[in-house]
C-alpha positions in Angstrom: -119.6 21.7 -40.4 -119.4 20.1 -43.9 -117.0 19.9 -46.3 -117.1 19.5 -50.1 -113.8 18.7 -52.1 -114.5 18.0 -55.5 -112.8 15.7 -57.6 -112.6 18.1 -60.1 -110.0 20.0 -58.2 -108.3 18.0 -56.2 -107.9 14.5 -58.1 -105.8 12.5 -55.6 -107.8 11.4 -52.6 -104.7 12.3 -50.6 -105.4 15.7 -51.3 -108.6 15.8 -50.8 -108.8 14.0 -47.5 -105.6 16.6 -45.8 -108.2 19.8 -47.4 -111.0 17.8 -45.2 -109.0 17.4 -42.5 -107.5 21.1 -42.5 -111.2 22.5 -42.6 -112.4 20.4 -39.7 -109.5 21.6 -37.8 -109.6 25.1 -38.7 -113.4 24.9 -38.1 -113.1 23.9 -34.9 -111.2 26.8 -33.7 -113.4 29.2 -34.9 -116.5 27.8 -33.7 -117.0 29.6 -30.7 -117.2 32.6 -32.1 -119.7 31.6 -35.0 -123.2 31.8 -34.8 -124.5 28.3 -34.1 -125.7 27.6 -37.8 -125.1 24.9 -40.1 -121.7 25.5 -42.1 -120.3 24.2 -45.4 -116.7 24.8 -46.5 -116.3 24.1 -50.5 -113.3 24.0 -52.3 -114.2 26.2 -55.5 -110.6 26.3 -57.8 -108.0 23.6 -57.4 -104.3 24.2 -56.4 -101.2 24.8 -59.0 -99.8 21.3 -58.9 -96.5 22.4 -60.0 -96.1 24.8 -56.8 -97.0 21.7 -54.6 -96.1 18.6 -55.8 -97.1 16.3 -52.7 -100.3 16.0 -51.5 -99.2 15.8 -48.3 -96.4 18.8 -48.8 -95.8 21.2 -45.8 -96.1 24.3 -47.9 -99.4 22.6 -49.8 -101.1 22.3 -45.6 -99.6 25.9 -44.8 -101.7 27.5 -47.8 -105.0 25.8 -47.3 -104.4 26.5 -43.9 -104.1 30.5 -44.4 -106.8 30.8 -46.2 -109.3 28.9 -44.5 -108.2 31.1 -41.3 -108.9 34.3 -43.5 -112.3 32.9 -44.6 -113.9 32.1 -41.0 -112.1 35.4 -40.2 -114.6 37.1 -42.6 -117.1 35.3 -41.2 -117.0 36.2 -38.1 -116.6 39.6 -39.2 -119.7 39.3 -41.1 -121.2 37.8 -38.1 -120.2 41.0 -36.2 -121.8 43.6 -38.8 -124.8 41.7 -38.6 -125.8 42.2 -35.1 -129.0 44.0 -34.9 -129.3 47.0 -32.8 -131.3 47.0 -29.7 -134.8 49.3 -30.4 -135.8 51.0 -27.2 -139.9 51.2 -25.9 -140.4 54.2 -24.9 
């Protein structure tokens, strides 16, 4: 699992360490029902700063932490479309 936190939106190290840290942790509990596959998490738009102020701010941990349960939750729905069918010999 990899994780990519660009400076670009999140410009405190703070904040990007407690994203790393909530993607590991997340990641974790959704591996065992991911394919075994090579993963990379990557923060693509930054977070309002005037809606979380602290880096470290509750509410700032509880959002990251929603939505990276709602993106390995279309993963492994994706995971689940994928699954080929079984072709029969006859």
């Amino acid at each position: 699992m990899g994780a990519m936190v660009p400076k670009r939106w999140a410009k405190r190290a703070v904040t990007r360490n407690m994203i790393k840290r909530q993607i590991y942790s997340v990641g974790a509990m959704a591996a065992s029902a991911l394919p075994c596959a090579a993963y990379v998490v990557r923060l693509r738009s930054g977070f309002d700063r005037a809606h979380f102020v602290s880096a470290t701010s509750v509410a700032l941990k509880r959002q990251v932490r929603q939505e990276l349960v709602a993106l390995f939750a279309h993963a492994q729905s994706r995971r689940s479309d994928r699954t080929p069918a079984v072709a029969s010999r006859a």
